[in-house]
VEXSE-52985 format. One record per atom (N, C-alpha, C): x, y, z. Coordinates in steps of 0.02 Angstrom, whole numbers, padded with zeros to 5 digits, always signed. Layout:
<rokols>
XYZ ...
</rokols>
This chain:
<rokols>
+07094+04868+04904 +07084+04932+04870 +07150+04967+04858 +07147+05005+04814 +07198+05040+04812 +07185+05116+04828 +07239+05141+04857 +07221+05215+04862 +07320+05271+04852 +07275+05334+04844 +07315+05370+04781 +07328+05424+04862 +07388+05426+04901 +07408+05503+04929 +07454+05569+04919 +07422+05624+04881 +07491+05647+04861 +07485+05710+04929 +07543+05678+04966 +07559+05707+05021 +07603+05782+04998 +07611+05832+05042 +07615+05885+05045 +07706+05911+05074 +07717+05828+05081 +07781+05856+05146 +07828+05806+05109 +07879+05780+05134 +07904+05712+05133 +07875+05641+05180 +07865+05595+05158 +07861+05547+05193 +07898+05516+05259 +07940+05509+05220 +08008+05495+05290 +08023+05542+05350 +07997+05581+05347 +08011+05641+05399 +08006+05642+05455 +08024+05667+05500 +08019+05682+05590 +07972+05661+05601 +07917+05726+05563 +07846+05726+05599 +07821+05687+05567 +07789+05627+05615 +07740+05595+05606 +07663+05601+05605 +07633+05598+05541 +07563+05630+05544 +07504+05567+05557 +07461+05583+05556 +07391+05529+05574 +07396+05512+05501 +07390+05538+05428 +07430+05502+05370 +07471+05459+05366 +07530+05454+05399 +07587+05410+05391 +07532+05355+05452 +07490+05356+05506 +07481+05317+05551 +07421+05266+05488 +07382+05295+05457 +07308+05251+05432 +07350+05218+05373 +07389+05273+05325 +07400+05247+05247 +07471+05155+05285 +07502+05171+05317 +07547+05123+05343 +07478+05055+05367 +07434+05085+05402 +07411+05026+05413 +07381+04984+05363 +07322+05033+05306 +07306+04998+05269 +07352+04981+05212 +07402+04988+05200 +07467+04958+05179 +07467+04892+05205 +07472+04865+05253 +07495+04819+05318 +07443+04757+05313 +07364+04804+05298 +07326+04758+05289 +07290+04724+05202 +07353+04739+05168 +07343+04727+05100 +07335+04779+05045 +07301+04838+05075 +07273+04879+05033 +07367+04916+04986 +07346+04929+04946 +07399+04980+04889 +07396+05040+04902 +07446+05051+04935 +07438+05145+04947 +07496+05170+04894 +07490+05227+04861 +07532+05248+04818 +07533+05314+04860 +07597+05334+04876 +07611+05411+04906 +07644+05454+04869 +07606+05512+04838 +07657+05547+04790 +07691+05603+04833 +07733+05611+04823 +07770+05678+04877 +07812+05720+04833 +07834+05781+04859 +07889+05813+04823 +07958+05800+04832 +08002+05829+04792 +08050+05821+04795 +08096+05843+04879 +08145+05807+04895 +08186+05851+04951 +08198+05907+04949 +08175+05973+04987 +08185+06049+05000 +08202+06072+05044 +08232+06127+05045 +08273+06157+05100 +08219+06213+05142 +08181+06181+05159 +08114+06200+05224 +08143+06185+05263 +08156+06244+05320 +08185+06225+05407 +08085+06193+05443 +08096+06168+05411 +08028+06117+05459 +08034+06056+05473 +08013+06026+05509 +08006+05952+05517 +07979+05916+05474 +07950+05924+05435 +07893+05904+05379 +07934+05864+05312 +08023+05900+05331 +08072+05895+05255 +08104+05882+05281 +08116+05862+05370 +08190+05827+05402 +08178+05744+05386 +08218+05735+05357 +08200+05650+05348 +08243+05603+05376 +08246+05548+05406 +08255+05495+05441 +08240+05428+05415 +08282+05375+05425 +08246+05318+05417 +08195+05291+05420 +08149+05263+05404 +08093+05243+05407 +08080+05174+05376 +08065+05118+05398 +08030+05056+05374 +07966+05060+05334 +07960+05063+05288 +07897+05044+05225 +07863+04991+05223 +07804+04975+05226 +07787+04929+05213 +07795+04894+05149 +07763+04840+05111 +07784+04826+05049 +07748+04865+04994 +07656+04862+05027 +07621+04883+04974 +07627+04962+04978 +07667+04996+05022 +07667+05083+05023 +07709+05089+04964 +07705+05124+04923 +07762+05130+04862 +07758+05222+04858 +07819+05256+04856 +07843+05319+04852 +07866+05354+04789 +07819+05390+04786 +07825+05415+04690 +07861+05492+04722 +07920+05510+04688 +07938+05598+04695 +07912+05617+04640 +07878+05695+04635 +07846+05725+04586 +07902+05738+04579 +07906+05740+04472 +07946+05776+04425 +07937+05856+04490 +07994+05900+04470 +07990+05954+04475 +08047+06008+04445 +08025+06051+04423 +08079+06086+04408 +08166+06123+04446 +08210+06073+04442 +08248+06103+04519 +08265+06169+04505 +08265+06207+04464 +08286+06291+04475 +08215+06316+04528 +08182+06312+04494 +08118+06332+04539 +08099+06310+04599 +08118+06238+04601 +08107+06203+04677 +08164+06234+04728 +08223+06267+04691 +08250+06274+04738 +08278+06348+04765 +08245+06386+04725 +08224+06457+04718 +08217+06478+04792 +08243+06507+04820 +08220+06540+04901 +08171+06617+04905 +08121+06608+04904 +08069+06628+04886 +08011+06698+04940 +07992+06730+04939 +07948+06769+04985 +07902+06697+05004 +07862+06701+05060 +07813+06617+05069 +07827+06585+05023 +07899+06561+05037 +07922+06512+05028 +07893+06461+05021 +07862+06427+05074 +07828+06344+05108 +07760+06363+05038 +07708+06403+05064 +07653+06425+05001 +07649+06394+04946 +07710+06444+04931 +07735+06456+04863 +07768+06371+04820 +07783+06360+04866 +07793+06272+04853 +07752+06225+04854 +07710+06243+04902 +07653+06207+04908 +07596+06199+04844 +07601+06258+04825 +07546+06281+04766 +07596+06248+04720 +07651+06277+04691 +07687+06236+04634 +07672+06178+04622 +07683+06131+04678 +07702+06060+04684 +07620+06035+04666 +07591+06066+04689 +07499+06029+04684 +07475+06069+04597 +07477+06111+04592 +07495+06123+04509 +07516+06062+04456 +07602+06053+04468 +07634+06005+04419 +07603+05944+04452 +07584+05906+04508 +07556+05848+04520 +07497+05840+04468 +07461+05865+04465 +07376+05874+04414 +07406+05811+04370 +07446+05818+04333 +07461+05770+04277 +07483+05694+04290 +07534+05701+04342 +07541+05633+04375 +07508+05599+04406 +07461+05637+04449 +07418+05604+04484 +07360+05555+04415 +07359+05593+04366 +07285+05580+04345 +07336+05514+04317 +07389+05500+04286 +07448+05459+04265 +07428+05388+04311 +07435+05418+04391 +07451+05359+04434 +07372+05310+04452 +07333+05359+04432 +07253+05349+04452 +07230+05298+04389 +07288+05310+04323 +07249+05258+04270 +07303+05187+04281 +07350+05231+04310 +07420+05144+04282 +07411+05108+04353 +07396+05124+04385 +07387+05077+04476 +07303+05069+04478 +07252+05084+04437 +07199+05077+04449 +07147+05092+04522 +07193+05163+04547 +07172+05187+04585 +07075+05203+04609 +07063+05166+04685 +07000+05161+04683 +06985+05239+04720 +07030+05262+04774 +07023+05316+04814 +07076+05380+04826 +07061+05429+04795 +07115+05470+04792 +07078+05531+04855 +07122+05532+04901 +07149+05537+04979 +07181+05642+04962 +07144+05665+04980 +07168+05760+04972 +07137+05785+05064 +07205+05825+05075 +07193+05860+05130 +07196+05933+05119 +07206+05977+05072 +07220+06030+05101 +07195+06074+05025 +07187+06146+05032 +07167+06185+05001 +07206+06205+04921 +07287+06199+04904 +07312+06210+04861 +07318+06145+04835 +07270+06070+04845 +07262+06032+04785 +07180+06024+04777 +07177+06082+04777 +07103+06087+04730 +07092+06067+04648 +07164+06096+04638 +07137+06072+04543 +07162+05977+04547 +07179+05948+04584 +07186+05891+04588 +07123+05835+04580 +07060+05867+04602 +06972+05840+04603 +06988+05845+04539 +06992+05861+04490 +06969+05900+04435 +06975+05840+04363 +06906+05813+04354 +06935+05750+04303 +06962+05692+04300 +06947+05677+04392 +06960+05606+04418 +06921+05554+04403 +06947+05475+04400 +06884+05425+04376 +06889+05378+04450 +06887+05394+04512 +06888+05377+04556 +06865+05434+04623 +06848+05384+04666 +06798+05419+04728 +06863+05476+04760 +06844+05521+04780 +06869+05558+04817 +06871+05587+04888 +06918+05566+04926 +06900+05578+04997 +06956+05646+05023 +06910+05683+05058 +06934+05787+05093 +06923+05751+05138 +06967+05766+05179 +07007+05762+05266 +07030+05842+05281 +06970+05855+05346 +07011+05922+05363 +07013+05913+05402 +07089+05905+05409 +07158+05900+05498 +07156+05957+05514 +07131+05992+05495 +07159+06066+05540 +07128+06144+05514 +07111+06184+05542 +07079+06241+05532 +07125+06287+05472 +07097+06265+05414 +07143+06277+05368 +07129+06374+05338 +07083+06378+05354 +07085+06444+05341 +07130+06499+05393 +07112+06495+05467 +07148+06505+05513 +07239+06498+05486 +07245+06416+05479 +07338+06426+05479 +07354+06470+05410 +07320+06490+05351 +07319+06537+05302 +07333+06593+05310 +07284+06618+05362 +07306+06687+05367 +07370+06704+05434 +07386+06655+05469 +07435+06658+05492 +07507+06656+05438 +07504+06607+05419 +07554+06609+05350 +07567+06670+05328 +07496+06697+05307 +07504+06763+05261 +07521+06819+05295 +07511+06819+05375 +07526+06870+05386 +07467+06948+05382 +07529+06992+05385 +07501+07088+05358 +07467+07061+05289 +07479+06982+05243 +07468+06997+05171 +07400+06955+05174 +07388+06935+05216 +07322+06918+05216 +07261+06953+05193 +07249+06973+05150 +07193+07032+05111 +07133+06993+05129 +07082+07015+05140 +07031+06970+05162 +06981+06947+05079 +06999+06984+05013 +07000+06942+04971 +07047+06883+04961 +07088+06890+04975 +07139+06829+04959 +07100+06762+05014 +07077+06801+05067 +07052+06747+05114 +06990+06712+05070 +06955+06744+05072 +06870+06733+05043 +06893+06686+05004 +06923+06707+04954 +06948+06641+04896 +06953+06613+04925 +07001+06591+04959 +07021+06504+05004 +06959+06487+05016 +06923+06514+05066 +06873+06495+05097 +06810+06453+05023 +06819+06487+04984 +06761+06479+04911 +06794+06390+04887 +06879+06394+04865 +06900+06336+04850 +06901+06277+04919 +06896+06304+04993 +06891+06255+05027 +06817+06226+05030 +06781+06271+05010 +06703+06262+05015 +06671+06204+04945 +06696+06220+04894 +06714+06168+04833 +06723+06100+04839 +06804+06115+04864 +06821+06047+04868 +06773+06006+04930 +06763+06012+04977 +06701+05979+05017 +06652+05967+04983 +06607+05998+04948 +06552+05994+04896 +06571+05943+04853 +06639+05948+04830 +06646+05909+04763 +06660+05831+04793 +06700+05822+04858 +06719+05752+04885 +06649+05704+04896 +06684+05635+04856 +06618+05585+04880 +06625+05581+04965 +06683+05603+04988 +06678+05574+05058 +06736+05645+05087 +06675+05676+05159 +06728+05732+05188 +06701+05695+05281 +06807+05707+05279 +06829+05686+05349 +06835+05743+05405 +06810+05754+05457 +06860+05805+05509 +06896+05759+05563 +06955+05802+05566 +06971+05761+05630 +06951+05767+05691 +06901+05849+05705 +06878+05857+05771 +06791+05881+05746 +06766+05846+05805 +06685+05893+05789 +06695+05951+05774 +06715+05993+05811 +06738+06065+05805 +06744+06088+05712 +06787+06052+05723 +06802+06082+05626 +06731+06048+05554 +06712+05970+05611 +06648+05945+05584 +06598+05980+05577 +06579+06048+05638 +06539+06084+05638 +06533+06144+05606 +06607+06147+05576 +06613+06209+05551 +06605+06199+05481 +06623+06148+05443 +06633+06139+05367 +06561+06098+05327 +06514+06111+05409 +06458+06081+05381 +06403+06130+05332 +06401+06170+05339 +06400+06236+05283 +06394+06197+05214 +06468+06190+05187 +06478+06178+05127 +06463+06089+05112 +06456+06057+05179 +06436+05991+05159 +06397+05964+05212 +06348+05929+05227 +06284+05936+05257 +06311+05858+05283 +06336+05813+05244 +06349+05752+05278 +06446+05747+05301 +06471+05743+05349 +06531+05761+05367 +06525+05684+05430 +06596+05659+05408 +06623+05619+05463 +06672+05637+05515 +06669+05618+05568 +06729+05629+05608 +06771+05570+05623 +06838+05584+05612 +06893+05535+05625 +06919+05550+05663 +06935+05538+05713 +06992+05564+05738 +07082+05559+05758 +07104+05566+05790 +07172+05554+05799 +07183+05506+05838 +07228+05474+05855 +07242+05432+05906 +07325+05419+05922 +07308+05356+05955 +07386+05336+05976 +07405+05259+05947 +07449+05242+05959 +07493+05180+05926 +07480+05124+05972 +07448+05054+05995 +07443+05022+06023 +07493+04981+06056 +07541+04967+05993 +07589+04909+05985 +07657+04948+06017 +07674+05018+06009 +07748+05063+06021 +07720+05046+06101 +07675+05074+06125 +07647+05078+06192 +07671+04999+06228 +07664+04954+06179 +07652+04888+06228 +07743+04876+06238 +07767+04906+06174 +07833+04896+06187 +07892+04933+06221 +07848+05003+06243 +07904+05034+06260 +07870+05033+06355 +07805+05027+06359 +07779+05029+06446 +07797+04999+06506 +07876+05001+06510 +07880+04976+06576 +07889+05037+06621 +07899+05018+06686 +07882+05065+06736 +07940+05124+06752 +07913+05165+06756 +07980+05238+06770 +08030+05211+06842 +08075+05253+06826 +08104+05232+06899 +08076+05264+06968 +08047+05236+07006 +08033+05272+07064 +08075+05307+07090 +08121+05293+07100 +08188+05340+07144 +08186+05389+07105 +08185+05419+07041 +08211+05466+07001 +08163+05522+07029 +08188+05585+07006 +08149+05660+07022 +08085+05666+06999 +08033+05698+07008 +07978+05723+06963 +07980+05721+06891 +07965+05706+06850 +07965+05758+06801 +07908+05771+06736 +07874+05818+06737 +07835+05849+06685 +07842+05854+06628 +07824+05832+06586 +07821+05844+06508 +07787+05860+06455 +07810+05883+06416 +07798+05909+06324 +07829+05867+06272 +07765+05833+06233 +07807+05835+06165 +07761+05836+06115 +07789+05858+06069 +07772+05892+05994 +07785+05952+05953 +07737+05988+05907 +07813+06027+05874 +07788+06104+05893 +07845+06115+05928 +07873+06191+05919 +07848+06233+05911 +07772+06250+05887 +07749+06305+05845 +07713+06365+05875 +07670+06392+05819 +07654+06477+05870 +07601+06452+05895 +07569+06404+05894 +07509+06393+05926 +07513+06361+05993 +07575+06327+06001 +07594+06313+06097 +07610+06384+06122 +07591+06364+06188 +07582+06426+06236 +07670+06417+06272 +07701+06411+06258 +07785+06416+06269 +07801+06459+06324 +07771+06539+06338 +07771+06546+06421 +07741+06548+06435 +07695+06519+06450 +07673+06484+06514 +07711+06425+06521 +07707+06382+06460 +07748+06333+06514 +07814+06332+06544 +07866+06392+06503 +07905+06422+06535 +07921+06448+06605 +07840+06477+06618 +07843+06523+06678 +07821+06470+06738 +07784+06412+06697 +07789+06364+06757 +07840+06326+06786 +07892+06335+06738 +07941+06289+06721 +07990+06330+06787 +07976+06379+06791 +08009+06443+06846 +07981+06431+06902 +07948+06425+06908 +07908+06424+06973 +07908+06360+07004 +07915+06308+06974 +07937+06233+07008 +08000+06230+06996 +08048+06244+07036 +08123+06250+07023 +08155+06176+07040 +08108+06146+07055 +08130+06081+07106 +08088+06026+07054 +08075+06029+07010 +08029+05973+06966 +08078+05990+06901 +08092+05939+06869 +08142+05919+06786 +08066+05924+06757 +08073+05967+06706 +08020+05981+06624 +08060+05938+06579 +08038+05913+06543 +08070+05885+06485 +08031+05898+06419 +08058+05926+06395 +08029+05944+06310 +08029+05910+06256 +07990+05890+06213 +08034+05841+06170 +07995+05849+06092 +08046+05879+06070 +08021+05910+05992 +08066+05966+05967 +08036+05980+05888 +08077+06039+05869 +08026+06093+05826 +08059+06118+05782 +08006+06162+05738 +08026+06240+05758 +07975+06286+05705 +07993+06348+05733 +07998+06389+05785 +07973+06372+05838 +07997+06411+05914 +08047+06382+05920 +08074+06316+05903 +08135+06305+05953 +08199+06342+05979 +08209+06375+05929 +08260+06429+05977 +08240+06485+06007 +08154+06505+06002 +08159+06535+06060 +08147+06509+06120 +08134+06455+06143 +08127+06413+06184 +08193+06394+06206 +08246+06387+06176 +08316+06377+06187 +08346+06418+06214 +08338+06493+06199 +08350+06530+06201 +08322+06570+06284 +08240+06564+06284 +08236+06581+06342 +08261+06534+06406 +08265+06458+06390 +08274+06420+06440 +08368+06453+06469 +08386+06462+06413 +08475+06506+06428 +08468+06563+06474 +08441+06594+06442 +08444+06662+06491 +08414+06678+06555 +08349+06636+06552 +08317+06625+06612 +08349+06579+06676 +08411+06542+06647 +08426+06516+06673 +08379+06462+06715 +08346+06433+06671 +08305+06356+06694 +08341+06295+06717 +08369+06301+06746 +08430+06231+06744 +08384+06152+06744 +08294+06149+06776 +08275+06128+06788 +08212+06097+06712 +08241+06144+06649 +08211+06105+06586 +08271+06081+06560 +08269+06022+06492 +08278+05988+06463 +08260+05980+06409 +08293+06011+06340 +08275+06021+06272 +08300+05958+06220 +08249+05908+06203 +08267+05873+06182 +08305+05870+06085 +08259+05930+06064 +08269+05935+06004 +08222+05886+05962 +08206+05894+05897 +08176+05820+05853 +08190+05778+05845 +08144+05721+05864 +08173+05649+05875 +08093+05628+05834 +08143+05556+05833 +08104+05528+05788 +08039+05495+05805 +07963+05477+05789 +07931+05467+05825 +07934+05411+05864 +07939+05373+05821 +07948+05310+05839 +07989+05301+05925 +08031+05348+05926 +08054+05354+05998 +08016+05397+06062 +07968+05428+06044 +07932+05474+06098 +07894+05414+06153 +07858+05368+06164 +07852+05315+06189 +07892+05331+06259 +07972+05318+06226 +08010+05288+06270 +08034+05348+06311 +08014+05425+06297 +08008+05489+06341 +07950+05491+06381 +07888+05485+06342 +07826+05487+06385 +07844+05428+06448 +07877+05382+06450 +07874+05343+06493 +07904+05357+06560 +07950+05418+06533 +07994+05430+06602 +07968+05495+06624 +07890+05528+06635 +07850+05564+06629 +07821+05543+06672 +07826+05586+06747 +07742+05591+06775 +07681+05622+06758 +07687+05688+06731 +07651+05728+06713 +07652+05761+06672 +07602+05736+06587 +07606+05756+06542 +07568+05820+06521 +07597+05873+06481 +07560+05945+06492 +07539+05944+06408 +07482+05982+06377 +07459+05984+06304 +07441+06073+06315 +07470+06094+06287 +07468+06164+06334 +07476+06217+06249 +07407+06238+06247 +07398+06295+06186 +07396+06356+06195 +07408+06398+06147 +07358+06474+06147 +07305+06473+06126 +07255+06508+06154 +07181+06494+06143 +07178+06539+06106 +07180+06523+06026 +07184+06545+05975 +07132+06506+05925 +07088+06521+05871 +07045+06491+05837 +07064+06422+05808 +07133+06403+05792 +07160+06359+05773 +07179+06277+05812 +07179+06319+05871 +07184+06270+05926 +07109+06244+05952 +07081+06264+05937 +06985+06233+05990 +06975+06195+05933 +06993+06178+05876 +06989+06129+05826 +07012+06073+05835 +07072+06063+05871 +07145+06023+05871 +07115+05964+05914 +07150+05911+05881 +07133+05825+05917 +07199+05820+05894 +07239+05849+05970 +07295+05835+05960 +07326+05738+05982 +07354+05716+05939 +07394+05660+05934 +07432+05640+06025 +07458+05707+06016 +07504+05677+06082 +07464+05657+06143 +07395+05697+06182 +07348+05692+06214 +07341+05603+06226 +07317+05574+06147 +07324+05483+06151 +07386+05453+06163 +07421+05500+06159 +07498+05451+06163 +07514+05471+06230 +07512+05514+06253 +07513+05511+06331 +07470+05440+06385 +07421+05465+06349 +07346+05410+06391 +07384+05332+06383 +07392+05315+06304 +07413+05254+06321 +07447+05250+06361 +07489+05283+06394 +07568+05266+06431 +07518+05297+06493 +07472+05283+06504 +07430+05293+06594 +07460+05342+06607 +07468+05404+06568 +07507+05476+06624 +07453+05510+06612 +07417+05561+06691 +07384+05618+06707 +07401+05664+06667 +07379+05699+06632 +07343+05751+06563 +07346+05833+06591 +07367+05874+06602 +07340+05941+06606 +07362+05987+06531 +07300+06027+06537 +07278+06023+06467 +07247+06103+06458 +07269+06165+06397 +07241+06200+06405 +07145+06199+06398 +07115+06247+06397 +07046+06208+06395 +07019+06237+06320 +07014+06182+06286 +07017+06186+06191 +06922+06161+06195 +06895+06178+06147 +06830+06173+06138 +06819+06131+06119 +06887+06079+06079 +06851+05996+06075 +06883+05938+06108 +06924+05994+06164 +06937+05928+06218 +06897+05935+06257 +06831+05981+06282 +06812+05995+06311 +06746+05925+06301 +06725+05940+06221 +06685+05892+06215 +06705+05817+06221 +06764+05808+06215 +06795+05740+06205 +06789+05701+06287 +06802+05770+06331 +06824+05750+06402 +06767+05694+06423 +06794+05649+06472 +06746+05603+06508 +06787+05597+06571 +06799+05646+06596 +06844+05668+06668 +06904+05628+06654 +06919+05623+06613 +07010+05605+06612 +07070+05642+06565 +07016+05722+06580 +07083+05762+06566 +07088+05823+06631 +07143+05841+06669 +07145+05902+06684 +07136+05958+06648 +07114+06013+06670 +07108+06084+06632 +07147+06130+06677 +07194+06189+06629 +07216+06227+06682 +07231+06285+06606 +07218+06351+06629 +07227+06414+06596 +07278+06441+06591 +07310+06450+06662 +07347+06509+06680 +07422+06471+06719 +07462+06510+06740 +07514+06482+06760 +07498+06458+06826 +07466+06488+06864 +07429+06442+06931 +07391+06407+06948 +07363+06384+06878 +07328+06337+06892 +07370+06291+06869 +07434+06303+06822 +07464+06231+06816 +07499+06202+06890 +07529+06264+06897 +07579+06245+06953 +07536+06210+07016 +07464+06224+07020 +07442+06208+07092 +07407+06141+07058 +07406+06132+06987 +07358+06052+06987 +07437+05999+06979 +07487+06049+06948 +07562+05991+06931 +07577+05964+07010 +07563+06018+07073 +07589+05993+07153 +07535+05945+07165 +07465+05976+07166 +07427+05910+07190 +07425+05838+07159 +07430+05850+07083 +07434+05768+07072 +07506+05740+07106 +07555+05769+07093 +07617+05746+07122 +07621+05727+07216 +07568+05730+07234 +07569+05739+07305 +07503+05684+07305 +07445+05683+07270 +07400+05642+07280 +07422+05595+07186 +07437+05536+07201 +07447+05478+07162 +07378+05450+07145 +07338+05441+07200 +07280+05392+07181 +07240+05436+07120 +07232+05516+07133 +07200+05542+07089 +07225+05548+07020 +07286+05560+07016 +07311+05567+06951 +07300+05510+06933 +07323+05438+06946 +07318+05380+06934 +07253+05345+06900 +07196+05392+06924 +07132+05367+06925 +07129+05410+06839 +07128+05462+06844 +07133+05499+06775 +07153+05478+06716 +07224+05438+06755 +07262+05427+06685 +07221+05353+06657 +07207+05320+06709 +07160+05243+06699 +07108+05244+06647 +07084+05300+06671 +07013+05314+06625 +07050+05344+06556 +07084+05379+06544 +07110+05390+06493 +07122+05323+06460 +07168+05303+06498 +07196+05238+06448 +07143+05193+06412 +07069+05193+06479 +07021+05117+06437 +06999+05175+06392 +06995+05245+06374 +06958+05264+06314 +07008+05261+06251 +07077+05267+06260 +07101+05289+06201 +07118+05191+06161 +07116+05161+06223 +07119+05066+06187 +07058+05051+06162 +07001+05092+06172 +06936+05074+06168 +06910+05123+06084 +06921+05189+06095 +06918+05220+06045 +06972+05263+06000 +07022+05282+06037 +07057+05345+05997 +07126+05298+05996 +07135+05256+05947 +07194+05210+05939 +07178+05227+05868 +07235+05202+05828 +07263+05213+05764 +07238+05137+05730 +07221+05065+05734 +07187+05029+05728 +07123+05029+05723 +07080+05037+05753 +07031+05062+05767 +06982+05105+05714 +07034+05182+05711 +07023+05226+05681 +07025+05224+05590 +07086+05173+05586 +07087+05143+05528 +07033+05102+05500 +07011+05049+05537 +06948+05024+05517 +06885+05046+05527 +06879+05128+05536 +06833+05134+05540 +06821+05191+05491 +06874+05194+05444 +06887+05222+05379 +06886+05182+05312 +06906+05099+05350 +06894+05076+05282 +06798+05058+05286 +06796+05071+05352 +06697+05042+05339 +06657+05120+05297 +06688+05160+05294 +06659+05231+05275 +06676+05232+05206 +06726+05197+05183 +06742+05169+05116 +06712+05125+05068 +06700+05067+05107 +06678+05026+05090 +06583+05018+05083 +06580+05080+05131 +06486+05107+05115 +06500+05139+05054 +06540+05192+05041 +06552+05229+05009 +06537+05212+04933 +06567+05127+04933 +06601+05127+04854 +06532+05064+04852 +06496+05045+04900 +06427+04998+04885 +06383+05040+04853 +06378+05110+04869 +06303+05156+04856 +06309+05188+04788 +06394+05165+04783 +06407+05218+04704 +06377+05161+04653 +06361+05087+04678 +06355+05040+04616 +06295+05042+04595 
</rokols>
């Protein structure tokens, strides 16, 4: 099959998304993925830091035409304001790439490529990664008018209606977008099988404790608390490992607070997180319990599990459902600090946690897996249209 992604970010970039994990595989396994992206922009995000990256053969990378005065315009919502542009001038290329590659599945995640549905001769598949109304009005801010909202909400409600095929990545958001579409799949996130097999050998026993974070930066991690835990175990190494917009205040407080006992790794590439989780006793997934977050099937959660490390975890409404006792839960700063001493003091239990983690995420929440169980939702998909 062939399929059509016009991604939102750059390809090559830091952050690695569950996009770059499925479109790479079915690349890998023959299929034609065409990725349209924008041009390089001067966004302090991870999304536009780009890095080397290996391609497969059949992934091929189209940059949208764009206008560079305008692309490079420094702007009020900025990111928005680009976002909308770029899915605008795409309309024409896309419909371009959908007749000259004989595109079977054109692949949309997000709310500003709505006019993209519009006059397609191929199936269409809505993936909602993430509580997109929620990160909207964060974006917007004081300018969030709750007409400006409603609209979103009307074009996110559309495009679900209009897709032959709508994805969530968590029940949570499955339950929510079922409103506007009555049949909804869940996909979810996972972890990498193969980085795992290659980076899992054993930590050093002699070495210190140490607790960890990784992923990006943003307002939706709970940053003190894990700060304030980070204080309170003066005798345990934190290790951080990511970048994005908190990072300097996170830099910043670890300075003044004088933490001598964290470790700021900065953005690294994914492909290398593996080989951090490994030198990790105790991996932390630690949110603000904010509407945005009880949605979240966060990525790192599986990438921990593969690598057998004990989980404490704020308590999110679809890890809650996900749980099969192989996650810790902890709220507050004392409950991290008193579950981070007991596992560190009792091994067999953490051990037992992380076990069960591991046979679920090889069993279900792997990136293999998850992939083929997108092309079988496809492949019903495109039997019932004949």
């Amino acid at each position: 099959m062939n399929f059509l992604f016009p991604y939102m970010a750059r390809w090559k970039a830091i952050n690695w998304s569950r996009y770059h994990q499925i479109f790479t595989r079915l690349a890998q396994m023959g299929h034609k993925v065409i990725v349209l992206q924008p041009p390089p922009a001067n966004i302090k995000e991870t999304n536009f830091q780009e890095i080397e990256v290996q391609i497969p053969d059949n992934l091929i990378l189209i940059d949208a035409p764009v206008n560079k005065f305008i692309w490079n315009l420094k702007l009020p919502f900025n990111k928005l304001i680009k976002k909308g542009y770029y899915s605008v001038i795409s309309r024409k290329i896309v419909r371009e790439i959908i007749c000259k590659h004989a595109i079977d599945v054109l692949f949309l995640y997000n709310i500003p490529q709505h006019k993209l549905m519009k006059g397609v001769d191929c199936l269409t598949v809505f993936d909602v990664a993430d509580d997109y109304i929620e990160m909207l009005k964060h974006e917007l801010g004081p300018f969030g008018h709750p007409l400006v909202i409603r609209y979103a909400q009307n074009l996110l409600s559309k495009m679900i209606q209009k897709a032959n095929l709508t994805l969530a990545v968590a029940q949570v958001l499955a339950d929510n977008v079922r409103k506007a579409a009555s049949h909804v799949e869940v996909l979810p996130n996972g972890a990498d099988l193969l980085l795992f097999e290659e980076e899992a050998d054993k930590k050093d026993a002699n070495k210190a404790p140490v607790v960890g974070f990784i992923g990006a930066f943003e307002y939706f991690i709970d940053f003190p608390v894990i700060l304030d835990v980070a204080a309170k175990l003066p005798e345990i190494s934190f290790l951080f490992v990511g970048g994005g917009g908190g990072f300097k205040y996170v830099q910043e407080q670890v300075r003044t607070r004088k933490l001598n006992n964290v470790v700021l790794t900065g953005a690294v590439p994914h492909a290398r997180i593996y080989n951090y989780i490994k030198d990790m006793d105790i991996c932390l997934n630690v949110f603000k319990k904010i509407p945005i977050s009880h949605g979240a099937c966060p990525i790192k959660l599986f990438e921990y599990f593969i690598m057998k490390k004990p989980v404490i975890s704020t308590r999110l409404h679809e890890l809650i459902k996900i749980d099969r006792d192989f996650i810790f839960f902890a709220d507050t700063v004392e409950e991290y600090v008193m579950l981070i001493s007991k596992l560190l003091k009792d091994k067999s239990l953490a051990d037992s946690y992380a076990q069960r983690g591991y046979d679920i995420v090889r069993a279900k929440y792997n990136w293999d897996t998850i992939t083929n169980q997108f092309i079988t939702l496809i492949e019903a998909l495109r039997k019932s249209a004949k």
